[in-house]
Wavefront OBJ file of the C-alpha trace (Angstrom):
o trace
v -139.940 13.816 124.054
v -138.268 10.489 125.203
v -134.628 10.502 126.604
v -133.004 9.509 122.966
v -134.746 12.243 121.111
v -133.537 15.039 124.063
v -129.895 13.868 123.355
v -130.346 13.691 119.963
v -131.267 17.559 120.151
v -128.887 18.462 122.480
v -126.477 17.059 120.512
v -127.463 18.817 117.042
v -127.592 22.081 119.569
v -123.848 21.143 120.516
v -122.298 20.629 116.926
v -124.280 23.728 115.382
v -122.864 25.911 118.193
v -119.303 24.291 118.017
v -119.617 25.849 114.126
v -120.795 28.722 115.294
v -118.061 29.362 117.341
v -115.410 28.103 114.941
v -116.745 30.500 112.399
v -116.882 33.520 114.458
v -113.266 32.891 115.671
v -112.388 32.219 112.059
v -114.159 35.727 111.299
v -112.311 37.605 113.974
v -108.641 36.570 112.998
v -109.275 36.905 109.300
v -110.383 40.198 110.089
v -107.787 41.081 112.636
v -105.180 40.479 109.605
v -106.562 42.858 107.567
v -106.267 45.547 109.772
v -103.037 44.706 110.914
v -101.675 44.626 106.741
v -103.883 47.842 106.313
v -102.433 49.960 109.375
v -98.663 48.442 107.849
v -99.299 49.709 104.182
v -100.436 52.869 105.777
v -104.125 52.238 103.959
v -106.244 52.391 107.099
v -108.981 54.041 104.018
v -109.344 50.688 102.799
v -111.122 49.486 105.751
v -112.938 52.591 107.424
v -112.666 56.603 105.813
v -113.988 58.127 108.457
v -111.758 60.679 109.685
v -112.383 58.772 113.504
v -111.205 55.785 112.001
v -107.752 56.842 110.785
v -107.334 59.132 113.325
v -107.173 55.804 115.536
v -105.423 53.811 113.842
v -102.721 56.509 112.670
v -101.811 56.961 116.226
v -99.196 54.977 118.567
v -101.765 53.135 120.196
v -102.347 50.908 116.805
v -98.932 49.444 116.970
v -96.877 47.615 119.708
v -93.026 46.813 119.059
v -93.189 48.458 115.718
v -95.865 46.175 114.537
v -99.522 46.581 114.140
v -101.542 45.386 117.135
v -103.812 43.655 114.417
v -101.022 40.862 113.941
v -101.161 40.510 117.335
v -104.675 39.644 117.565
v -104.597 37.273 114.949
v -101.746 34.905 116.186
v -103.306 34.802 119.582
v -106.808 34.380 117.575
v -105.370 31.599 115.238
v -103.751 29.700 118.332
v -107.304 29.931 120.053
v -109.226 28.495 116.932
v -106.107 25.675 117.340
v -106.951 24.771 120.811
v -110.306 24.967 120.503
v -110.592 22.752 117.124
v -108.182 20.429 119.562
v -111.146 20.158 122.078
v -108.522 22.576 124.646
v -111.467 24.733 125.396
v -110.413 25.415 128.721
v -107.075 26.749 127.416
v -109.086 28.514 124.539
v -111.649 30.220 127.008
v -109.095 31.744 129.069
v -107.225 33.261 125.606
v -110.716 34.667 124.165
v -111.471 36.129 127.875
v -108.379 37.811 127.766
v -108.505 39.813 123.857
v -111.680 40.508 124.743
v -110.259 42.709 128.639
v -107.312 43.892 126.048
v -110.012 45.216 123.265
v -111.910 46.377 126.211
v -108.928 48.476 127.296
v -108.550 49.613 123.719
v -111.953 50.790 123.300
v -111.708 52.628 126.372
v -108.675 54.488 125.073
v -110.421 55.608 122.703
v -113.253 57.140 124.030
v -111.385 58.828 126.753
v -108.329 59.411 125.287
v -108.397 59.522 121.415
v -111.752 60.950 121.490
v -112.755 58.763 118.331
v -114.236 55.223 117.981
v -113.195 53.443 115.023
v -116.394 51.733 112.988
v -113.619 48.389 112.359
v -112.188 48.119 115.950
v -116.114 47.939 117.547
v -117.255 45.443 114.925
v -114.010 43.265 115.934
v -115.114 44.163 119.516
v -118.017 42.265 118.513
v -116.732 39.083 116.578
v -114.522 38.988 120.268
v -117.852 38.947 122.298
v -119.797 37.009 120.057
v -117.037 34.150 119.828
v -116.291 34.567 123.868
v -120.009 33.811 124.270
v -120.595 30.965 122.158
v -117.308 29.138 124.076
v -118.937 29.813 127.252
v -122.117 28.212 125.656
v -120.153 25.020 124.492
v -118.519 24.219 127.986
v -120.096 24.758 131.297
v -121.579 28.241 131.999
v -120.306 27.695 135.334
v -116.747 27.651 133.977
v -117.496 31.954 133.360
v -117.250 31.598 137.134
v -113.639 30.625 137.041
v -111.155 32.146 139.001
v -108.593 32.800 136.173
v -111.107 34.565 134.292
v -112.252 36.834 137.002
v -109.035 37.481 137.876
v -108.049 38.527 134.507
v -110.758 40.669 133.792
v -109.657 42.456 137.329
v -106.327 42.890 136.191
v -107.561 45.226 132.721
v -110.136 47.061 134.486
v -107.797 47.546 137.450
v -104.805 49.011 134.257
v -106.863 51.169 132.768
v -108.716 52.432 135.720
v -105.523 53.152 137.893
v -102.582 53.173 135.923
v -104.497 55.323 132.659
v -102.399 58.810 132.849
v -104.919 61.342 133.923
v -103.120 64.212 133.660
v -103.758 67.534 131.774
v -101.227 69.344 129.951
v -101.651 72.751 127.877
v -101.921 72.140 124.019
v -99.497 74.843 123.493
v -95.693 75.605 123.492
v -95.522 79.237 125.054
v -92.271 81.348 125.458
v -92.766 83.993 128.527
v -94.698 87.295 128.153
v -94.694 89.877 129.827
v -97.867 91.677 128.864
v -101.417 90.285 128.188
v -101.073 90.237 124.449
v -100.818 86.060 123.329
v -100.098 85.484 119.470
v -100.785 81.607 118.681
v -99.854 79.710 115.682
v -100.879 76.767 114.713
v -97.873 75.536 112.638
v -96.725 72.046 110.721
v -93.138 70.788 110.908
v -93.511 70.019 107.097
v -94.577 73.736 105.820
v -92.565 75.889 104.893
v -94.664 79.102 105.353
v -95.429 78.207 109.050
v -91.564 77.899 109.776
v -91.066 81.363 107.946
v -93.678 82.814 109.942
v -92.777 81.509 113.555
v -89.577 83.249 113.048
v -91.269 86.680 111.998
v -94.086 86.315 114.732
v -90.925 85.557 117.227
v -89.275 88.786 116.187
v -92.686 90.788 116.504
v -93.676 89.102 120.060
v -89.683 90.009 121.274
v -90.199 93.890 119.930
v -93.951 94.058 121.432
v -93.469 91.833 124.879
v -96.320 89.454 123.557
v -96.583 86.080 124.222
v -95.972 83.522 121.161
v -97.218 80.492 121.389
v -96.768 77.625 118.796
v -99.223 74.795 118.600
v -98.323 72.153 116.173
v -100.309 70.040 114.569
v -99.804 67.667 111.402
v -101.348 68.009 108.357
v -100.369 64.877 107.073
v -99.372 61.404 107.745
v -95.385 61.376 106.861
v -95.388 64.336 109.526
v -96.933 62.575 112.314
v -94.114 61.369 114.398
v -92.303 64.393 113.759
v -95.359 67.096 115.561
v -95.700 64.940 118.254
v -92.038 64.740 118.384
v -91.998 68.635 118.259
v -94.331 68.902 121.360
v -92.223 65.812 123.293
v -88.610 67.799 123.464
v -90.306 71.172 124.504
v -92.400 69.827 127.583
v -90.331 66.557 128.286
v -86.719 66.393 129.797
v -86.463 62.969 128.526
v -89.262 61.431 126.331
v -90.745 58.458 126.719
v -93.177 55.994 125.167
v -95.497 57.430 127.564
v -94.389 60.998 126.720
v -95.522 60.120 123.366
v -98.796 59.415 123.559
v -99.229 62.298 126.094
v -97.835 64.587 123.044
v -100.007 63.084 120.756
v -103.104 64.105 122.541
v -101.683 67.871 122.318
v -101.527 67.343 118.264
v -104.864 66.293 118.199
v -106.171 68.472 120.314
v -104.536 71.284 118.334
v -105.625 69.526 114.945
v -109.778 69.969 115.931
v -109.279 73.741 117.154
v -107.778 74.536 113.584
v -110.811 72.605 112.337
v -113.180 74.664 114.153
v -111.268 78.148 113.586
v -111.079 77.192 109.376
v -114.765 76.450 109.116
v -113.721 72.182 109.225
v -110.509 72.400 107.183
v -107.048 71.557 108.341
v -104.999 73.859 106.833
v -101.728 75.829 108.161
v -100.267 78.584 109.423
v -103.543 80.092 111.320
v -102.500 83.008 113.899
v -104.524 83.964 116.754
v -104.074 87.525 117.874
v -105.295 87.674 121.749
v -105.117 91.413 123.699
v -107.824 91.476 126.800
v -110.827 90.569 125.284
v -110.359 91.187 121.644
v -109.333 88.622 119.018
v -108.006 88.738 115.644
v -107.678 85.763 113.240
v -105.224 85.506 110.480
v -104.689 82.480 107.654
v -101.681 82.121 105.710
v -98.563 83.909 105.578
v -97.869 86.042 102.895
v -96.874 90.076 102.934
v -100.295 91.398 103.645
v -100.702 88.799 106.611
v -97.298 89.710 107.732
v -98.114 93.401 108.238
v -101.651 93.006 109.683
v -100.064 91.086 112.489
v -97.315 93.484 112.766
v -99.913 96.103 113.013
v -101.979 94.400 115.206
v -98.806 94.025 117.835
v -96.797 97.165 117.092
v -99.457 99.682 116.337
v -97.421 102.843 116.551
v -95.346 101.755 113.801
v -98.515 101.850 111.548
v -96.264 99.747 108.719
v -100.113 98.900 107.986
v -102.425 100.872 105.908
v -105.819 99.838 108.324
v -106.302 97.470 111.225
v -107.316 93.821 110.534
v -110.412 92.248 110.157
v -112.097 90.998 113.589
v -112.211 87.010 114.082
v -115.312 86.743 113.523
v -117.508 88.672 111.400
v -120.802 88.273 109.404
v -118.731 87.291 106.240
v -116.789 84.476 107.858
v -113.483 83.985 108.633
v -111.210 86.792 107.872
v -108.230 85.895 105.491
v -106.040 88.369 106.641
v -107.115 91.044 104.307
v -107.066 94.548 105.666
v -111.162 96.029 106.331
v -114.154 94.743 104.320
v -111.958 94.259 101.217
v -112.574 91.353 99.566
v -109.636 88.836 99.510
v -107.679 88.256 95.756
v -107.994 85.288 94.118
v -105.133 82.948 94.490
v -103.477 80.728 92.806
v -103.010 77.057 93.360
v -100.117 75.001 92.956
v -99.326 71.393 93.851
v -95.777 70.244 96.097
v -95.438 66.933 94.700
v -92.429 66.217 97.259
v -94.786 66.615 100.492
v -97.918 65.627 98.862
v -99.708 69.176 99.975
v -101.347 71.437 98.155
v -100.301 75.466 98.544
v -102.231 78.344 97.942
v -99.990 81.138 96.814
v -102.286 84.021 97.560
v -102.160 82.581 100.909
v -99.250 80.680 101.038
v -101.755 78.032 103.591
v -100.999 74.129 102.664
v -102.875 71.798 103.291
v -102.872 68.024 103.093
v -103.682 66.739 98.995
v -106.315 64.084 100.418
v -106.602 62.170 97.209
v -102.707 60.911 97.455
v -103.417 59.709 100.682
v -106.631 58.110 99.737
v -104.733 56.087 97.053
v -106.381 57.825 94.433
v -104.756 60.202 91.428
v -103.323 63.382 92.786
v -104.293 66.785 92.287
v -101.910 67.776 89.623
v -103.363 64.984 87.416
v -106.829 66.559 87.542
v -106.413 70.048 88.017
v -106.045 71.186 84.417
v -109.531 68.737 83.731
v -111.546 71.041 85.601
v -112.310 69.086 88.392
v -113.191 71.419 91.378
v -110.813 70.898 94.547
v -111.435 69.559 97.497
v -110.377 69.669 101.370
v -109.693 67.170 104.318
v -112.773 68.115 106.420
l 1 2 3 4 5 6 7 8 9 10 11 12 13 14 15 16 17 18 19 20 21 22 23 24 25 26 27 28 29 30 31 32 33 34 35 36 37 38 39 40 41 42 43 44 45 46 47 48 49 50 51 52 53 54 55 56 57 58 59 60 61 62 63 64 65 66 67 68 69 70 71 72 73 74 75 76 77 78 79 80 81 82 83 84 85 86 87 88 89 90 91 92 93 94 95 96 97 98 99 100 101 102 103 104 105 106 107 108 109 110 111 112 113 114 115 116 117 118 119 120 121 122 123 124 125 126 127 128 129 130 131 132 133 134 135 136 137 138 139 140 141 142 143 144 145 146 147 148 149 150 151 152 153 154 155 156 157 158 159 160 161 162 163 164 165 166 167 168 169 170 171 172 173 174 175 176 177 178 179 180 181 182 183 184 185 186 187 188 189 190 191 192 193 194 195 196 197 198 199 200 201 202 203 204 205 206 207 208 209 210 211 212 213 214 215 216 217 218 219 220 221 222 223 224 225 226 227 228 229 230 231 232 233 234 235 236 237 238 239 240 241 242 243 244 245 246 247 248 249 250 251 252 253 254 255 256 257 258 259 260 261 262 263 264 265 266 267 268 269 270 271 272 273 274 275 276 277 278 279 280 281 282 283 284 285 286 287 288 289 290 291 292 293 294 295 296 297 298 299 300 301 302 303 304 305 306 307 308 309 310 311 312 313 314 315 316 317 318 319 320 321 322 323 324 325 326 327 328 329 330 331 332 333 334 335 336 337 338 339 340 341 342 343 344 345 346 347 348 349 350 351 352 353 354 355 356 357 358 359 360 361 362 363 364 365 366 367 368 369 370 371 372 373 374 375 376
């Protein structure tokens, strides 16, 4: 191959990867907009329903300033495509290296922190590397070399590596006991029937010397802020943004132990009777419930007529009934206000999935004999 042909190739190589990159950049801000208008609509389903997905991008760590990070992403993306169109790839370089240390930072919060990876943030993850790359490619590889870059890349691994809180905190807000018997609830600032039986298992707990312990959790997404919030004012003097996102850790944490002790359902109140080495579980909050837990904490009152069921047992999970006997059938009803859907038998609620979702509520297919379902 004589000298004319080899810079005829090199220059088709050039302008193919100069399209490349130009298309991958394009990719990445188009698709960093779209996350940022889906996390401010509050439709994070649109782009990802896994429940890791919107568990990410529900919490404070998707928005900075009181806007999505996703808008973010796409200025800085659009002014890169800019310089680079502009032949400023120097300029360009050093924006692209520095998303992709932010993203990188991100991602890491997530893992170690959030405990979820969300499908949408990797794949931008991706477009970031792929369009990072290709840049390098078009200039000197030497230029990866480059002081600014290095030292930028220093400066994220060197945030999230020493300045990451690594601190743990108990999931729980406990008021003092003075013998070994713990009662937990697991409780939503938007029900009803976990605020009416906080105050009953906070009379029991004062007449028995038990410990009560409340563990929010939310159950929905209008009552985010406000559980976290909840947590923040009982374990901080004066909350912070960092405070926040400590608390927020406690709600989820709280949210996957409900999960585990309802069989993969979020659904509130659920009381935890603890005495040595015995447990009893208890869901919902109606008269029954009320005076197995009595029972189970002031036993020589014997308001009960038998003991409750054990947590565990080769039926299931208990449902506060009394013995073996099977549980009544209950009645469903809709709240159209909070967008839950109660259980009377139970009095439980639980979050009505298809409203979020964007789809038709409940109520407008109950009565077609649809069967219904559960946030799992």
């Amino acid at each position: 191959m004589g000298r004319l042909e080899r810079r005829i190739y090199s220059g088709v190589i050039r302008i193919m990867r100069r399209k490349l990159t130009i298309t991958s950049i394009t990719v990445a801000t188009l698709a960093a907009l779209v996350m940022g208008i889906a996390d401010l609509a509050g439709r994070e389903d649109l782009l990802c329903s896994a429940s890791a997905c919107l568990k990410v991008h529900s919490s404070s760590f998707s928005t900075a300033f009181a806007l999505p990070v996703g808008f973010y992403a796409a200025a800085f993306l659009f002014l890169t495509l800019i310089l680079y169109i502009k032949d400023k790839e120097e300029v360009a370089l050093l924006l692209l290296y520095a998303l992709v240390g932010i993203e990188a930072y991100l991602t890491f919060i997530q893992v170690f922190f959030i405990h979820s990876l969300c499908i949408s943030c990797l794949i931008f993850f991706v477009l970031l590397i792929v369009s990072s790359v290709l840049a390098t490619l078009e200039r000197n590889p030497v230029f990866a070399g480059n002081p600014v870059f290095v030292g930028l890349l220093i400066f994220f691994v060197a945030h999230f590596v020493f300045f990451f809180p690594s601190i743990n905190l108990k999931p729980t807000l406990t008021e003092e006991s003075l013998y070994n018997t713990r009662v937990e609830i697991f409780a939503s600032p938007s029900c009803s029937h976990c605020e009416e039986a906080i105050k009953d298992l906070r009379e029991f707990c004062t007449r028995s010397h038990a410990q009560l312990v409340v563990r929010p959790v939310s159950i929905s997404r209008s009552d985010v802020k406000e559980s976290v919030q909840w947590v923040c004012r009982k374990l901080f003097r004066c909350p912070s943004h960092t405070a926040y996102k400590l608390a927020e850790k406690i709600v989820w944490e709280n949210q996957e132990e409900v999960r585990k002790l309802n069989g993969g359902t979020l659904a509130v109140p659920v009381i935890v009777v603890r005495s040595n080495s015995t447990r009893e579980l208890f869901r919902g909050w109606n008269e029954k419930v009320k005076e197995s837990v009595q029972t189970a904490l002031l036993p020589e009152q014997g308001i009960a007529s038998a003991q409750a069921s054990p947590a565990w047992s080769s039926g299931g999970l208990p449902t506060g009934q009394t013995g073996l006997t099977p549980p009544e059938q209950p009645n469903i009803f809709i709240n159209q206000e909070e967008g839950q859907v109660c259980v009377s038998g139970t009095r439980s609620c639980l979050p009505d999935w298809r409203r979020q979702a964007g789809l038709p509520a409940l109520s407008a297919v109950v009565g077609q004999g649809e069967n219904s379902h559960e946030r799992r």
